[in-house]
C-alpha positions in Angstrom: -70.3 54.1 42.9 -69.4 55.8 39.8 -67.5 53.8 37.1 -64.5 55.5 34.5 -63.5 53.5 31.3 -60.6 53.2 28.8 -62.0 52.1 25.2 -60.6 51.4 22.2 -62.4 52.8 18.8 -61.4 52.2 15.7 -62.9 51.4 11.7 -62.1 48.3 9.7 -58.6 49.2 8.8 -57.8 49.2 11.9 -57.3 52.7 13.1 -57.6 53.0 16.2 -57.7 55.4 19.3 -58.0 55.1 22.7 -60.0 57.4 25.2 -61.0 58.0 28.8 -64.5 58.6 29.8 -67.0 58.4 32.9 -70.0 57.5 30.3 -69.1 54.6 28.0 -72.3 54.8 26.0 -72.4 58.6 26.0 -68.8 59.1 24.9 -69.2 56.1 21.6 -72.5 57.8 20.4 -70.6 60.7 20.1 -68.2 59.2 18.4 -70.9 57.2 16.1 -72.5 60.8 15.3 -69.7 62.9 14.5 -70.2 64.8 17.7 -66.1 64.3 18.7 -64.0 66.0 15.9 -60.5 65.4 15.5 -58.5 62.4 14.9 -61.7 60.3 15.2 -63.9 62.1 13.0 -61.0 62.2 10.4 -60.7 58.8 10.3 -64.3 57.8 11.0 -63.2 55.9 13.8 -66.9 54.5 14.9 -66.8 51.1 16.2 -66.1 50.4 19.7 -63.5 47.3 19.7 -62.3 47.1 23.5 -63.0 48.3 26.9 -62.0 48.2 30.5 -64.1 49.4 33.7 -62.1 51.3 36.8 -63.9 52.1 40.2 -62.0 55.9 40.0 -60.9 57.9 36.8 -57.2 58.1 38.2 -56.7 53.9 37.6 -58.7 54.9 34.4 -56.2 57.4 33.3 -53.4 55.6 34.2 -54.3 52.7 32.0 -55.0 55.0 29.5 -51.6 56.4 29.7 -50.0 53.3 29.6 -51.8 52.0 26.6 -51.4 54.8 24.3 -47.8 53.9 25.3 -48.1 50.4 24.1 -46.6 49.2 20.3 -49.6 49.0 17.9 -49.3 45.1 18.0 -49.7 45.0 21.3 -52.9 47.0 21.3 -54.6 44.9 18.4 -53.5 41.7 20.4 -55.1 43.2 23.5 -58.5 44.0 21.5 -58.0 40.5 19.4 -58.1 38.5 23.4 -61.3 39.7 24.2 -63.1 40.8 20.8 -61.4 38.3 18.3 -63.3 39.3 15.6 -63.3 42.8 16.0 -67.1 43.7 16.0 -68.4 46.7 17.4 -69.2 46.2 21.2 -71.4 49.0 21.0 -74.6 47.2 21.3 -73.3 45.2 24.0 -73.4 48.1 26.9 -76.3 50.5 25.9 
C-alpha cells in the first residue's frame, strides 16, 4: 500500500519548512541538490529534522495543514520529542 509523508526540513538556524510528499527520500534529495527552488533553496533548507508516515495523502495533507498552522515553538518542540538533537534523519530512511 502506498505510503504519503509530512517532513519537516530545515538548516542549523533553524528554518524550517514543512512539506507533503509520496516519496520521502526522493523529495529530501531534491531538497539536498537544489532541485526544489523557492523558500528552501533560499534558505538552504537541507536537513531533514522530522517526519510522519500516513497510509493515504488526504490524512497526509491534513497534518500538513494543521502544522503549518501550528506556533513555531510548537513545531521545534514537535521535532525536539523525536529528534532531540536535531540531526538530519536523512540517512535514516534511504
Amino acid at each position: 500500500m502506498p505510503k504519503s509523508y509530512i517532513y519537516i526540513i530545515g538548516n542549523d538556524r533553524p528554518t524550517i519548512y514543512i512539506g507533503v510528499t509520496s516519496n520521502l527520500i526522493k523529495r529530501i534529495f531534491e531538497h539536498k541538490n537544489g532541485v526544489v527552488g523557492g523558500f528552501t533553496k533560499k534558505y538552504d533548507l537541507k536537513k531533514l529534522l522530522y517526519y510522519e508516515i500516513f497510509d493515504d495523502i488526504e490524512n497526509a495533507i491534513y497534518r500538513e495543514k494543521q502544522l503549518k498552522n501550528w506556533r513555531r515553538s510548537w513545531k521545534l518542540d514537535l521535532i525536539k520529542k523525536k529528534n532531540p538533537e536535531m540531526r538530519d534523519l536523512y540517512n535514516e530512511i534511504i
